[in-house]
MARLUM-754735 format. One record per residue: residue in three letters; chain; x, z, y of N, C-alpha, C in turn. Coordinates in pm, 1 decimal, always signed. Layout:
REM MARLUM-754735
NODE rest kette      n_x      n_z      n_y     ca_x     ca_z     ca_y      c_x      c_z      c_y
NODE  ala     A        X        Z        Y        X        Z        Y        X        Z        Y
...
***
This chain:
REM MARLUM-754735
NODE rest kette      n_x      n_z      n_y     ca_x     ca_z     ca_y      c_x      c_z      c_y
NODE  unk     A  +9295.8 +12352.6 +12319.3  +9318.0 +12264.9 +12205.0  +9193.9 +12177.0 +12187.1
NODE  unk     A  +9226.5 +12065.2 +12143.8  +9095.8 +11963.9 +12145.4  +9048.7 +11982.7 +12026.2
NODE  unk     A  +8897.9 +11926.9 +11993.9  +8825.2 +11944.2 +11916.8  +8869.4 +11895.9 +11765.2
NODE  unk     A  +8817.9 +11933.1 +11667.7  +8911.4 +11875.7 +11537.8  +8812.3 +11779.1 +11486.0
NODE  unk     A  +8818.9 +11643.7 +11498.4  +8730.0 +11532.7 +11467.2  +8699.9 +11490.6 +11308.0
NODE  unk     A  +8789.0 +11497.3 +11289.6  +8818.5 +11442.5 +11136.1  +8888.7 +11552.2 +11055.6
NODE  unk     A  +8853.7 +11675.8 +11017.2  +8926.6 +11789.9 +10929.5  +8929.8 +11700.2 +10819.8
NODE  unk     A  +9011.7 +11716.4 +10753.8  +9072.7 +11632.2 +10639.3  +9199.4 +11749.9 +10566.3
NODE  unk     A  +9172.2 +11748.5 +10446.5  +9264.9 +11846.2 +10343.9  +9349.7 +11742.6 +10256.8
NODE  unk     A  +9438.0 +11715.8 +10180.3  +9492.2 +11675.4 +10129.4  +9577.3 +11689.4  +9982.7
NODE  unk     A  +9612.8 +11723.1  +9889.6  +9602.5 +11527.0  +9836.9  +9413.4 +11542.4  +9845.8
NODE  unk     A  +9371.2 +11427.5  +9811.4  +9224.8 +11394.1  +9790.6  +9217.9 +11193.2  +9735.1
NODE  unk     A  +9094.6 +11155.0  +9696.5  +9087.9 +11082.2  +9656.6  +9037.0 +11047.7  +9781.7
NODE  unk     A  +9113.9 +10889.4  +9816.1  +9098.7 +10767.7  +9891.9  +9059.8 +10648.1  +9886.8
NODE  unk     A  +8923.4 +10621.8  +9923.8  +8890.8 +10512.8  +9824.9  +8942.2 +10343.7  +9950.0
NODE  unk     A  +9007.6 +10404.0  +9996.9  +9038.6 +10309.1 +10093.1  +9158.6 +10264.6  +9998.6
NODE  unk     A  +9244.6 +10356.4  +9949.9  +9372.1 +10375.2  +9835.9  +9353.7 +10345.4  +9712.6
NODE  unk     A  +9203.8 +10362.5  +9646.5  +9170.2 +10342.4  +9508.0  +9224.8 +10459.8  +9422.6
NODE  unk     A  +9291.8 +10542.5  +9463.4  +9333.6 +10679.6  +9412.2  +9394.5 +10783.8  +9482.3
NODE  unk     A  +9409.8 +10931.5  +9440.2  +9447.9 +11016.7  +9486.1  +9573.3 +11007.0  +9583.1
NODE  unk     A  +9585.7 +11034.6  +9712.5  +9654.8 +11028.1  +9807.0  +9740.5 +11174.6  +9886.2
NODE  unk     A  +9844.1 +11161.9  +9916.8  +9855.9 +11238.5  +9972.8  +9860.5 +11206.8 +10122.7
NODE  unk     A  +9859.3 +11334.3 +10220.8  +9869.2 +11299.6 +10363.3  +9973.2 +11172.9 +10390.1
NODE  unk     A +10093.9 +11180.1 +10354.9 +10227.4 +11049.7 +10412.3 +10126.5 +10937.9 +10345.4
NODE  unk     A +10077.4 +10939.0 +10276.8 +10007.3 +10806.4 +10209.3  +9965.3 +10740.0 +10305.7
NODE  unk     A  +9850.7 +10840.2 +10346.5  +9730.5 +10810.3 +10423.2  +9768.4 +10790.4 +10585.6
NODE  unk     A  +9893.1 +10844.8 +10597.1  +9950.8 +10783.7 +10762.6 +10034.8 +10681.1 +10696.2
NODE  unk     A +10092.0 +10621.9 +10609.2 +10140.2 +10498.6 +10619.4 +10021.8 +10409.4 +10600.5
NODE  unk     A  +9913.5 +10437.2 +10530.3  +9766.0 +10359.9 +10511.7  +9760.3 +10267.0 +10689.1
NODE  unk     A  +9717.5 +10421.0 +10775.4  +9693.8 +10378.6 +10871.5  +9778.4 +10284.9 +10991.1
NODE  unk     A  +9934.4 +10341.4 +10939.9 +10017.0 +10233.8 +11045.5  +9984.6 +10112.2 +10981.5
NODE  unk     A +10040.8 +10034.4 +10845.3  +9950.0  +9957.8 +10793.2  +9856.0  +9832.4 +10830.2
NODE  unk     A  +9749.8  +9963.3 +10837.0  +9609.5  +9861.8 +10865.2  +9603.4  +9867.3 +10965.6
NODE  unk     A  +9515.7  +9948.2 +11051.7  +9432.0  +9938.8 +11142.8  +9571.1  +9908.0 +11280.3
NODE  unk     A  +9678.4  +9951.2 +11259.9  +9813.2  +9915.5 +11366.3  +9900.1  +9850.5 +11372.8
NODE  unk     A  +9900.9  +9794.6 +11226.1  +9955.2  +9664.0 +11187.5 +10109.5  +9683.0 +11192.6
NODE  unk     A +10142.0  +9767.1 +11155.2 +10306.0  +9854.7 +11173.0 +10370.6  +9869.8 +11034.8
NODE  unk     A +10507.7  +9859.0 +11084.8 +10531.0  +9911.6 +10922.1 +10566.1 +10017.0 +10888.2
NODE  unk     A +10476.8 +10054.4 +10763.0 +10498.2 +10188.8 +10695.9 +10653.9 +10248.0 +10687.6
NODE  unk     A +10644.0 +10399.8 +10709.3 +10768.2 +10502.0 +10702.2 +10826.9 +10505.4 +10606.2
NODE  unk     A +10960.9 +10521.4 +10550.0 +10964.8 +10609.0 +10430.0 +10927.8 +10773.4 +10425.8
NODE  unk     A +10908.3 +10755.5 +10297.4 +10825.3 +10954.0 +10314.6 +10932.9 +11033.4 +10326.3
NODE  unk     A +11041.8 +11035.5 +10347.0 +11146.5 +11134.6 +10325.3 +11184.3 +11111.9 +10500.8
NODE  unk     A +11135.0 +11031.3 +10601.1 +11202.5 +10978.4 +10732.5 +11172.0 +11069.4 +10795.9
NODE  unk     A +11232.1 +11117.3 +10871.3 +11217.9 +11235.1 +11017.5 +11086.6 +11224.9 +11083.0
NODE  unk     A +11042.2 +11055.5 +11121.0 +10901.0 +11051.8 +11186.5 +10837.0 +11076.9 +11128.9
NODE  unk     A +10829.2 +11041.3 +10966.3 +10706.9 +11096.7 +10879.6 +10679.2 +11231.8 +10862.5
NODE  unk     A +10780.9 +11352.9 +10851.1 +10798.5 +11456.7 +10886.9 +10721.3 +11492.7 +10952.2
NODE  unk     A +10798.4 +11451.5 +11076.2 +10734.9 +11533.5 +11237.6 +10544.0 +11440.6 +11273.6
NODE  unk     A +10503.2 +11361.9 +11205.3 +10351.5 +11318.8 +11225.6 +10303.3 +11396.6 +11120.0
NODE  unk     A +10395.5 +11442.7 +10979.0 +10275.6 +11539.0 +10939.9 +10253.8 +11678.6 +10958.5
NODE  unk     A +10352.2 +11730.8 +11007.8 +10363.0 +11833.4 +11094.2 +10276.6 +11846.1 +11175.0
NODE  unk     A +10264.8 +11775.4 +11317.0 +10133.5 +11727.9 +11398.5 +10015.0 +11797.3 +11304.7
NODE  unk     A  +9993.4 +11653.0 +11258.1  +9865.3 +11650.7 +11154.5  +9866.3 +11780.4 +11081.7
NODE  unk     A  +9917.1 +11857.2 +11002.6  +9844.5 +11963.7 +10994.9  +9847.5 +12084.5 +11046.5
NODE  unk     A  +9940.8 +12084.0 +11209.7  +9901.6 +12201.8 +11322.9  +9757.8 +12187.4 +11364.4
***
């Protein structure tokens, strides 16, 4: 298993967000910005199964 770079707990305050976030937040944050994608709905199967990922 690869190294864990970024441990991150969740909800938490995001100041990228300006307020308390939860994990789906913070992966639609990132499709978003930095991938220029458009955000999931939080109830969608992919959002699901990436936060799943994310906190195995």
């Amino acid at each position: 298993m690869p190294p864990i770079t970024h441990p991150e707990t969740y909800p938490k305050f995001q100041k990228q967000l300006g307020k308390v976030a939860v994990l789906a937040e913070m992966i639609n944050w990132c499709i978003r910005n930095p991938l220029q994608g458009q955000p999931l709905a939080l109830d969608d199967p992919k959002m699901t199964a990436i936060q799943s990922y994310v906190v195995w």
